[in-house]
TIKOLSE-658297 format. One record per residue (C-alpha): residue in one letter; x, y, z. Coordinates in steps of 0.05 Angstrom, whole numbers, padded with zeros to 5 digits, always signed. Example, Ala and Ser with C-alpha at 12.3 -4.5 7.8 and 13.67 -1.06 7.14 Angstrom:
REM TIKOLSE-658297
A+00246-00090+00156/S+00273-00021+00143/
This chain:
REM TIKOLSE-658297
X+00000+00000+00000/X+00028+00066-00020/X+00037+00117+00038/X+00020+00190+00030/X+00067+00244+00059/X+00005+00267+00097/X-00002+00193+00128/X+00084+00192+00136/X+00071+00268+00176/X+00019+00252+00219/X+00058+00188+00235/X+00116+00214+00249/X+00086+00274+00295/X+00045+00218+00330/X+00117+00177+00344/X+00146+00246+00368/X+00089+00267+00421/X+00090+00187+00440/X+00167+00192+00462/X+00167+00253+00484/X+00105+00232+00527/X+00155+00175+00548/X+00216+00203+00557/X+00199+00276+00590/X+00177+00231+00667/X+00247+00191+00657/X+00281+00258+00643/X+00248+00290+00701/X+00259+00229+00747/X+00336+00230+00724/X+00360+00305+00738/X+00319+00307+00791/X+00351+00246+00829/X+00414+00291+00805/X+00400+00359+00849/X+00406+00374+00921/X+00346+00376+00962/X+00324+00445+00968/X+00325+00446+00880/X+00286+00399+00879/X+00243+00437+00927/X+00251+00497+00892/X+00238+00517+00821/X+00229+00478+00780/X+00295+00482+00727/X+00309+00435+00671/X+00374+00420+00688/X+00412+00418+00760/X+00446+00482+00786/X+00483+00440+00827/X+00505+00374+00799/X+00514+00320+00862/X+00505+00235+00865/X+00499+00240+00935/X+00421+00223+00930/X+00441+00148+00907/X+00491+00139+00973/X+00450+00165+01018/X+00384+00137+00987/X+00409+00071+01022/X+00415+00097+01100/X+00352+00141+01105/X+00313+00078+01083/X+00335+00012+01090/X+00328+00006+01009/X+00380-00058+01003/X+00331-00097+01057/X+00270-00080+01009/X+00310-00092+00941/X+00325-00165+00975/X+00250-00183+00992/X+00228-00162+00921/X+00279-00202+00900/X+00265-00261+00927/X+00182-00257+00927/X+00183-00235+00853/X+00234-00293+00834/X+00198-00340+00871/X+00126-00329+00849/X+00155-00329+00776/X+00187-00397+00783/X+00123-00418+00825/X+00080-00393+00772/X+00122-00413+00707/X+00128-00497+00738/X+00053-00499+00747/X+00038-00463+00685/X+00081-00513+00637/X+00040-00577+00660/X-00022-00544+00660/X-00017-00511+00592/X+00015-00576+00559/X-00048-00617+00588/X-00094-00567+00567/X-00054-00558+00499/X-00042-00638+00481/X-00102-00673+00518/X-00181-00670+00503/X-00217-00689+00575/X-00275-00675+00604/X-00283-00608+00632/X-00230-00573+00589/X-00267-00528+00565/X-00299-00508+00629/X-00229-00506+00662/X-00197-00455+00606/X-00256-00405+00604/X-00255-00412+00680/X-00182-00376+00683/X-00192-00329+00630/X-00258-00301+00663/X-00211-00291+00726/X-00181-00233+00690/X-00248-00202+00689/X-00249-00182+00762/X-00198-00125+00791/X-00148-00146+00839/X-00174-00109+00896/X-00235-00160+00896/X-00187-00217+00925/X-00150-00171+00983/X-00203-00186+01030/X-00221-00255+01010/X-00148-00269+01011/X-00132-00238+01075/X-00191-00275+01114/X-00170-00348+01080/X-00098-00334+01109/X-00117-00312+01173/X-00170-00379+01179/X-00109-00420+01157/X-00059-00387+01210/X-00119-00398+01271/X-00135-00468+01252/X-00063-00499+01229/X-00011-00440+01264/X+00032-00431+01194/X+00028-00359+01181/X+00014-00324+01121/X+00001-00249+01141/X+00072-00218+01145/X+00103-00262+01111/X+00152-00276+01047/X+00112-00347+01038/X+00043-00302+01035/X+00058-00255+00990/X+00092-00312+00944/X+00019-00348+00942/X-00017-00287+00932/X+00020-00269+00874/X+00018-00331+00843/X-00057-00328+00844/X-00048-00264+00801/X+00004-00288+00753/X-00027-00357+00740/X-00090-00359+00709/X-00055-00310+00649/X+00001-00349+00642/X-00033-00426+00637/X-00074-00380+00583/X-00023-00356+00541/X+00021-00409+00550/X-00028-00463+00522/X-00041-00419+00468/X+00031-00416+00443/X+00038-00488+00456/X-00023-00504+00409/X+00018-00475+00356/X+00080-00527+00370/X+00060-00595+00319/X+00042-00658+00359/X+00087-00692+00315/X+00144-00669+00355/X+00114-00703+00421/X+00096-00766+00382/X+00175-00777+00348/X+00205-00769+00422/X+00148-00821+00445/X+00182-00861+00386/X+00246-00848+00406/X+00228-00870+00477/X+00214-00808+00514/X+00155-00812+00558/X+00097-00755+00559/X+00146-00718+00618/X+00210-00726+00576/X+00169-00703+00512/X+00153-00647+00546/X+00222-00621+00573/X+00261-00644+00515/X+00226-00627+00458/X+00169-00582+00468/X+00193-00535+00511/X+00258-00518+00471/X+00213-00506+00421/X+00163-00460+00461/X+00223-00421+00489/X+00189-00356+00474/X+00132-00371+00499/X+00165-00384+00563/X+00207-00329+00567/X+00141-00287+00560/X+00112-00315+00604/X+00170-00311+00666/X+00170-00238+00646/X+00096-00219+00655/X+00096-00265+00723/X+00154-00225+00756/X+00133-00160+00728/X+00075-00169+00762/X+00098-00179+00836/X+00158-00130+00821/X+00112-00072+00819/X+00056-00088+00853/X+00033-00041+00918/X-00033-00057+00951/X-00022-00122+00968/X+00050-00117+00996/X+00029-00058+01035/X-00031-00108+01069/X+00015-00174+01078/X+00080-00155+01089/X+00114-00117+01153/X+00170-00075+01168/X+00218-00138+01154/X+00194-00169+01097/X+00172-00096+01067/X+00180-00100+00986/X+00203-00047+00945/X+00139-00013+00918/X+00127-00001+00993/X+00188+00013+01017/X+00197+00076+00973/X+00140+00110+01007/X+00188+00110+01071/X+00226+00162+01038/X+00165+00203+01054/X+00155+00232+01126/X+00112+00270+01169/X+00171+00331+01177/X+00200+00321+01103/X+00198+00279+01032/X+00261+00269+01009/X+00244+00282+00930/X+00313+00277+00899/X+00331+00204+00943/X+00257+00181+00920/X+00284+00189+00841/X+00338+00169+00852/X+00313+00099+00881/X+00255+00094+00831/X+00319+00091+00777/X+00353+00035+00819/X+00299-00005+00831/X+00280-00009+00760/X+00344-00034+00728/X+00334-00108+00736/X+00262-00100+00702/X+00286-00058+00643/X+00353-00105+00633/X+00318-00163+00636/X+00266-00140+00584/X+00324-00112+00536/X+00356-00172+00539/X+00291-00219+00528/X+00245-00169+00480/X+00250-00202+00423/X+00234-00271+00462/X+00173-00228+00495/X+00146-00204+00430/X+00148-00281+00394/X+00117-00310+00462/X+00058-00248+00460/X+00053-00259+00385/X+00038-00339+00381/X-00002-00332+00434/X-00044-00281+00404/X-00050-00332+00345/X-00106-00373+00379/
């Protein structure tokens, strides 16, 4: 299809606003994580007066940011591998078997994307506290709650778009290893999911993206010493001050291990969103 130079201006002017839109926060966030306190208080300047990196050393000691940036660590990583094992087997039974109830079972965790989040902190909240009364294993305030919690977020999706990208992987590949004597287990970690790499990869992303960034329910089932990230920033905020410039300048810390990880994995992200899209 031939392109106009009106269609080739307004695109271009639409892909200008849409980075600038982008990049005018990051710029804000990084030259302000760049001045002293009172400029940031100040006003407002486009670039520091006063050049200083003292905001990401002492961004460490007001808050205890390297406690936080350990918890996320671990719940995030945890959830994802939590999420991604469970995922695989349920997606390859739902993608390579026909049994009763299948159908049932797949529109049963797509329709829990229908209903906000918020819905399950109080449901979620009285099931843990039930569990902790009648067995004594805690959940509230703990790493091991917030793990389960975010798995119920991450898994539904994934099983979904997994099993969708698997669907698109020929059954001929499981039956030559079950000719070659693999059995359905060995199929499925030796041939199918080399071949459904992307999918994967999407699908670790999305799950640890999701408990990486997300607020309400951290700030409801963790405490001071399992605190994650998302809450821990607000701490930079006090009654007497709000340290502005240490707040930037942690927001740009904590978001390096998302932003490498999806630089180094896009193009693995993209394929897994794409085939998955397919069904």
């Amino acid at each position: 299809m031939h392109e106009t130079r009106a269609f080739k201006t307004f695109r271009t002017a639409v892909i200008v606003v849409l980075c600038a839109v982008t990049a005018l926060p990051l710029y804000i966030m990084i030259t302000s994580s760049l001045k002293p306190l009172q400029d940031v208080r100040g006003a407002f300047s486009w670039w520091p007066s006063t050049l200083t990196f003292q905001p990401f050393v002492d961004m460490w000691t007001t808050v205890p940011l390297a406690r936080y940036f350990v918890n996320s660590l671990i719940v995030s990583s945890a959830a994802t591998i939590a999420s991604l094992t469970i995922a695989i087997f349920a997606s390859y039974a739902v993608s390579r078997h026909r049994f009763r109830g299948r159908s049932a079972f797949t529109t049963t965790v797509l329709s829990t994307q229908m209903f906000p989040g918020v819905l399950f902190l109080l449901p979620l909240f009285i099931i843990f506290v039930n569990i902790e009364q009648a067995t004594g294993f805690q959940f509230v305030g703990t790493r091991i709650g917030l793990i389960i919690t975010y798995l119920t977020f991450s898994l539904p999706f994934s099983i979904w778009m997994l099993s969708g990208y698997l669907d698109n992987i020929p059954q001929e590949l499981d039956e030559a290893a079950r000719v070659d004597g693999c059995s359905p287990i060995g199929a499925l970690f030796r041939v199918v999911l080399p071949a459904a790499r992307p999918g994967v990869i999407a699908v670790a992303i999305y799950a640890f993206m999701t408990a990486w960034g997300e607020v309400l329910f951290a700030s409801v089932m963790t405490t001071e010493a399992n605190r994650t990230l998302a809450v821990g920033i607000r701490q930079y905020s006090t009654q007497t001050n709000v340290y502005w410039n240490e707040i930037m300048a942690a927001s740009l810390v904590v978001s390096i291990p998302v932003v490498i990880g999806f630089l180094l994995l896009q193009r693995q992200f993209v394929a897994g969103l794409t085939a998955g899209a397919v069904k």
